[in-house]
C-alpha positions as CSV (number, residue, x, y, z in Angstrom):
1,X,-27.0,-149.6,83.1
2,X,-29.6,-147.9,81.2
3,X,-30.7,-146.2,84.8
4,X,-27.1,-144.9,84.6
5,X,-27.5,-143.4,81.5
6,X,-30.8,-142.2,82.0
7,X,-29.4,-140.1,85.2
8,X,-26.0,-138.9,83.0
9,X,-28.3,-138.0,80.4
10,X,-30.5,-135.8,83.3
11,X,-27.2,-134.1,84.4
12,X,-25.8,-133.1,81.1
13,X,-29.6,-131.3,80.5
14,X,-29.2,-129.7,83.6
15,X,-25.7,-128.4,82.5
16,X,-27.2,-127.1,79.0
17,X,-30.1,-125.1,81.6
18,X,-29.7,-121.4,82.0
19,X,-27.8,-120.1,85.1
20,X,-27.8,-116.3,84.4
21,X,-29.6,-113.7,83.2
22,X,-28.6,-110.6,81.6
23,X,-29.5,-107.3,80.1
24,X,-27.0,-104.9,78.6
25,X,-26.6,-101.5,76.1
26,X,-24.4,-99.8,74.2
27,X,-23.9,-97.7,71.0
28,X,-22.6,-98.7,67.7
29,X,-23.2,-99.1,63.8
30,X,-25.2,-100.0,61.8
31,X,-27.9,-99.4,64.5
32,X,-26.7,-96.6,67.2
33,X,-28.3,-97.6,70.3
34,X,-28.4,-101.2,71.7
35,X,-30.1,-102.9,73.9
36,X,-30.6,-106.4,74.4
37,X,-31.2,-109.7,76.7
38,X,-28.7,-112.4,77.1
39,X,-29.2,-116.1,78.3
40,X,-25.1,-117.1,79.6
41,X,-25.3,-121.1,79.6
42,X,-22.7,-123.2,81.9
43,X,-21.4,-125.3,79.3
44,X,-19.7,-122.3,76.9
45,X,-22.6,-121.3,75.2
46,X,-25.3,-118.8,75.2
47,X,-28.1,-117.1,73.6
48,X,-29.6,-112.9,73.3
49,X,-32.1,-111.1,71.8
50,X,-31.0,-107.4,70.7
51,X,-32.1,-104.8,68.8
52,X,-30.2,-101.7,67.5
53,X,-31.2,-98.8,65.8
54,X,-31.8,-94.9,66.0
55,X,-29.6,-93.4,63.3
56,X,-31.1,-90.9,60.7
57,X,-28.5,-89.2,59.1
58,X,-29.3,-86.6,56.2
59,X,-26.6,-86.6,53.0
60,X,-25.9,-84.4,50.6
61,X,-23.5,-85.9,47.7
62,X,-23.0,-87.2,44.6
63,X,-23.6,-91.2,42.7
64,X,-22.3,-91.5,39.5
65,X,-22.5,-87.9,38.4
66,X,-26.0,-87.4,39.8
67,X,-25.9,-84.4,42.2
68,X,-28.4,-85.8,45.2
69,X,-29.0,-85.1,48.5
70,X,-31.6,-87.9,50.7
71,X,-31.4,-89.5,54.0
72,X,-30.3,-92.9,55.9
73,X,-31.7,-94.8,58.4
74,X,-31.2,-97.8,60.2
75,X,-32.5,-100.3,62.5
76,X,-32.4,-104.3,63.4
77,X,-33.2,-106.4,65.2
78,X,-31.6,-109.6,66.0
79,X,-31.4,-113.3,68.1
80,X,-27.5,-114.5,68.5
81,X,-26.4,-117.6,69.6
82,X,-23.0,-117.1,71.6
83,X,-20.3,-120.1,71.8
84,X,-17.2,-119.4,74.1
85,X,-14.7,-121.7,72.8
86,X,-11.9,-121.0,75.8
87,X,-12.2,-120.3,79.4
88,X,-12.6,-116.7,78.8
89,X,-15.0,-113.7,77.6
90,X,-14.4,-114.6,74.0
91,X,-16.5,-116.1,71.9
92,X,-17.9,-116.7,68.1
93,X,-21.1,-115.5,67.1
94,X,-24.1,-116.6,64.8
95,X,-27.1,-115.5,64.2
96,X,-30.0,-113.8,62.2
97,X,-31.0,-110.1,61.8
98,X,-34.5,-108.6,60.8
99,X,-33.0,-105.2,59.3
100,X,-34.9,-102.0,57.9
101,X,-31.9,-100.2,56.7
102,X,-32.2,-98.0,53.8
103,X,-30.7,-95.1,52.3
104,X,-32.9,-92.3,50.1
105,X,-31.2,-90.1,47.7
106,X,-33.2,-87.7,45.5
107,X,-32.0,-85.6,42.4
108,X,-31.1,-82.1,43.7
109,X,-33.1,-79.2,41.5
110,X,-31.0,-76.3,39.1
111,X,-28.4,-78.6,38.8
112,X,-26.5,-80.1,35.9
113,X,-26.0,-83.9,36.3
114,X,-24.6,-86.5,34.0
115,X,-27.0,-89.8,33.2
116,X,-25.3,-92.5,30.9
117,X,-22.7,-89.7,29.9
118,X,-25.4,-87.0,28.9
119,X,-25.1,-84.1,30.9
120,X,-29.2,-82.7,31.7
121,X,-29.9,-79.8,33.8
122,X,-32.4,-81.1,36.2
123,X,-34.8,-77.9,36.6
124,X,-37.7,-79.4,38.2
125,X,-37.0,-83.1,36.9
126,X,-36.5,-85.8,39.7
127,X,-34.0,-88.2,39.6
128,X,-34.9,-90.6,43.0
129,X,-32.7,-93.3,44.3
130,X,-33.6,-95.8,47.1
131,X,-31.1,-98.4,48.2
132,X,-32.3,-100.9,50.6
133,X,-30.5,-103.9,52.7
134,X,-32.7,-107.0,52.9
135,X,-35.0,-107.6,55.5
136,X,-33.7,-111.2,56.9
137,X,-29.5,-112.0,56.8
138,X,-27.5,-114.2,58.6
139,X,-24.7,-112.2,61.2
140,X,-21.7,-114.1,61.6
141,X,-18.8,-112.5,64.1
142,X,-16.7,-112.4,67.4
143,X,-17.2,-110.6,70.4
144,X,-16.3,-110.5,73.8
145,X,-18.9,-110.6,77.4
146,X,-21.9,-112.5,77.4
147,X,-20.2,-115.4,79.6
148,X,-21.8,-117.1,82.5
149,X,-20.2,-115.5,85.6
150,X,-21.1,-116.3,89.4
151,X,-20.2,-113.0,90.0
152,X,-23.0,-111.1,89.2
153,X,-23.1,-107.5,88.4
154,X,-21.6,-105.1,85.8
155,X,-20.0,-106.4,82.9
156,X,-18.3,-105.0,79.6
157,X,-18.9,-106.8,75.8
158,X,-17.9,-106.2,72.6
159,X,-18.9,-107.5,68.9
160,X,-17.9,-107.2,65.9
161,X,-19.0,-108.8,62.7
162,X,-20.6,-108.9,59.3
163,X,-24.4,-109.3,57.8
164,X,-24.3,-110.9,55.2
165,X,-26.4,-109.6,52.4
166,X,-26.6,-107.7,48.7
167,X,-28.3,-104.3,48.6
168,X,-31.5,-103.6,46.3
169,X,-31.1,-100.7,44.1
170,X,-34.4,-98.7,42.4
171,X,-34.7,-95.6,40.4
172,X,-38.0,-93.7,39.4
173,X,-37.4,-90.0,37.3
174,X,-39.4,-88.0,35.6
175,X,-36.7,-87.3,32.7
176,X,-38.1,-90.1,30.3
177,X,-38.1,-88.8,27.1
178,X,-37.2,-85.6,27.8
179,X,-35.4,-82.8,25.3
180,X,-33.3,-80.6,26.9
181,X,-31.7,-77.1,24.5
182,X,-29.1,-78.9,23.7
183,X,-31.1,-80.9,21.7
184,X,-30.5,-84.3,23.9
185,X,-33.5,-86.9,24.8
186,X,-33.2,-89.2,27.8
187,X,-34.3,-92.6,26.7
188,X,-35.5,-95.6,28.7
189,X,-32.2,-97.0,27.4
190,X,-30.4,-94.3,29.6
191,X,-32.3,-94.3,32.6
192,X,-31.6,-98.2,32.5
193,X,-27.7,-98.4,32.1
194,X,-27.7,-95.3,34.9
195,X,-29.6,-97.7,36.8
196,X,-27.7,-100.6,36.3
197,X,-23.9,-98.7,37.1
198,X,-25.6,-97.5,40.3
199,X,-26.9,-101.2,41.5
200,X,-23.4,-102.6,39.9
201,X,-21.6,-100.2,42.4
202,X,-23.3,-101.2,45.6
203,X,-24.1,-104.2,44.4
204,X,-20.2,-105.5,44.5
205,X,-20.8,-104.9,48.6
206,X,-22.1,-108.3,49.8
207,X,-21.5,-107.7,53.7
208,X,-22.7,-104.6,55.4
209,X,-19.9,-104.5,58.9
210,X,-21.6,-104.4,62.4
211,X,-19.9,-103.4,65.6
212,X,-21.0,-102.5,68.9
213,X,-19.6,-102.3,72.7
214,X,-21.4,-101.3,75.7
215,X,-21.9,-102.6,79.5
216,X,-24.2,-105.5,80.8
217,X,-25.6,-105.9,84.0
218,X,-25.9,-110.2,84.7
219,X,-28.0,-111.1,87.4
């Protein structure tokens, strides 16, 4: 009997053994370029290793009546585990990103901007802004692809999901305690309740959305 179990227990190993290999690419958002390795399993799951990145986008705009213009970039990398819950390409996804996605904004000079209500013209005075996602979150989604095929060859996948995560807002200026003609002085007091609007209004986004699609290639 236990010999039995011994070799059942040998067989249902060999099931959970990889049977397929795969890379595969693609575009999408946060990070613009994929590319990534895949482990399809024969009993409905499987595991990859991806990373995604690439995008540097310069912005010009506005937060909270600051006039800024700064940059954002972002990459990630990632290791997913892949469960296909039907006979099909569709499956649920969990995992864990390493992310270095931030976002740069910097007070625009000869400009009049508004902090906590009083409006300053910025001259040569620096307002800065960094907003940053944290390094580690978990990823939780769906997708499509990724399944264990004996056909091998070219393939299509899909994912979309969430990381799951609150951004960091900091502020350093040089307008601390500065009188401007109109006779008003920016205090420590209104740097910090500028400060705390701008984290309260990205602060209230607790998920950043991730989506890609591409082709694989399983061999």
């Amino acid at each position: 009997m236990k010999k039995k179990i011994l070799v059942l227990a040998a067989l249902a190993a060999m099931g959970c053994v990889a049977q397929a290999q795969e890379i595969y690419g693609g575009v999408g958002l946060p990070g613009l370029v994929s590319l990534g390795y895949a482990q399809p399993y024969g009993g409905n799951l499987g595991w990859r290793a991806e990373y995604a990145g690439g995008l540097s986008v310069n912005k010009d705009g506005e937060q909270d009546g600051v006039k800024v213009t700064g940059s954002i970039k972002a990459n990630r990398a990632g290791v997913f585990a892949d469960w296909f819950p039907f006979d099909s390409g569709f499956r649920l996804v969990g995992g864990l990103t390493v992310n270095d996605i931030k976002a740069n904004f910097n007070g625009v000079g000869s400009v009049t901007s508004t902090i906590n209500g009083k409006s300053v013209r910025m001259g040569a005075e620096t307002f800065n802004v960094n907003v940053n996602f944290p390094t580690v979150t978990p990823y939780i989604g769906i997708g499509y692809g990724h399944q264990f095929s004996k056909v091998k060859g070219l393939g299509f996948y899909a994912d979309l999901g969430v990381m799951i995560g609150t951004f960091n807002t900091d502020v350093t200026t040089s307008l601390l305690n500065k009188t401007f003609i109109d006779g008003s002085t920016i205090t420590q007091a209104d740097i910090d309740a500028q400060t705390k609007t701008m984290r309260d209004s990205v602060g209230s986004l607790s998920v950043l959305p991730s989506f890609s699609l591409g082709l694989t290639y399983q061999f």
